[in-house]
C-alpha positions, 0 to 999 in steps of 0.5 A: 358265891366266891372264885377260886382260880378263875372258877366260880363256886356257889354255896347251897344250902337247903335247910328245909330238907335232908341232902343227898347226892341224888338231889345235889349233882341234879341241882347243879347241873340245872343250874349249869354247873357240876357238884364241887371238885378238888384237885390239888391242895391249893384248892382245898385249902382256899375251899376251907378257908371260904366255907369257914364261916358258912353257919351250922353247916359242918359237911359239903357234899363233893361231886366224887363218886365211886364207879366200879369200884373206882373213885372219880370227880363227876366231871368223868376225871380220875381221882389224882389229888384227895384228903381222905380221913385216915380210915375212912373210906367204906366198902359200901360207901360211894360218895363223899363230903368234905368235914369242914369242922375236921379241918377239911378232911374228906369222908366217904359216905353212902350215896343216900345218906342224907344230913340236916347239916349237909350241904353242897356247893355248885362249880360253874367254869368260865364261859370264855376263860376269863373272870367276865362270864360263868355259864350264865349271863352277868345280870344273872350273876349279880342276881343269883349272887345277891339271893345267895347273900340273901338266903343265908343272912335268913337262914342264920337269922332264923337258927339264932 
């Protein structure tokens, strides 16, 4: 789990199974929060830097999804800020992730494609609007910080 801009992001990762979006949004909203969104440069250029070091993992899937041929974050707000890859937007792809070994750049994808190496990041807001609380209480923070800690020196010790 990290924070950016007073936002709490926390990384997932599911390697026993193929990720979609299908399976991710409904996963953060039980949890509380919502697919990752990115709305300016500061904040993808943070994202990058805190996922560089997240394993074989080499997409995240990002809460964005095309509605009537409109693209727009899963919190209901338009797409102002994007890193599209040149090119790389489909006519039949509604969804997007972010390449982390391209440097960052977002890709549209179909809403069912599925990706051993995908995996997809939570973003909880503020309770109160300060850093003290996020959606859940802070025993739960710690607990849910240290399994993710947990969970991910697991995953990289079975993969070597």
């Amino acid at each position: 789990m990290f924070e950016i801009n007073s936002m709490c992001y926390h990384y997932i990762e599911k390697p026993d199974i193929q990720v979609t979006f299908d399976i991710a949004e409904p996963d953060c909203r039980s949890r509380k929060g919502h697919l990752l969104t990115i709305k300016d440069n500061a904040t993808q250029e943070e994202l990058k830097r805190q996922l560089a070091n997240v394993g074989d993992v080499h997409t995240i899937l990002i809460g964005l999804k095309r509605d009537g041929g409109v693209w727009k974050w899963v919190t209901g707000e338009n797409l102002l800020y994007n890193n599209w890859k040149e090119g790389e937007i489909c006519s039949n792809c509604d969804c997007a992730k972010l390449k982390l070994r391209e440097g960052g750049v977002w890709e549209s994808v179909p809403c069912q494609t599925a990706d051993w190496f995908t995996a997809y990041v939570c973003q909880y807001a503020p309770v109160d609007g300060s850093n003290a609380a996020y959606n859940v209480h802070p025993v739960q923070w710690s607990v849910l910080s240290l399994l993710s800690t947990l969970t991910a020196a697991v995953v990289l010790t079975l993969r070597h």
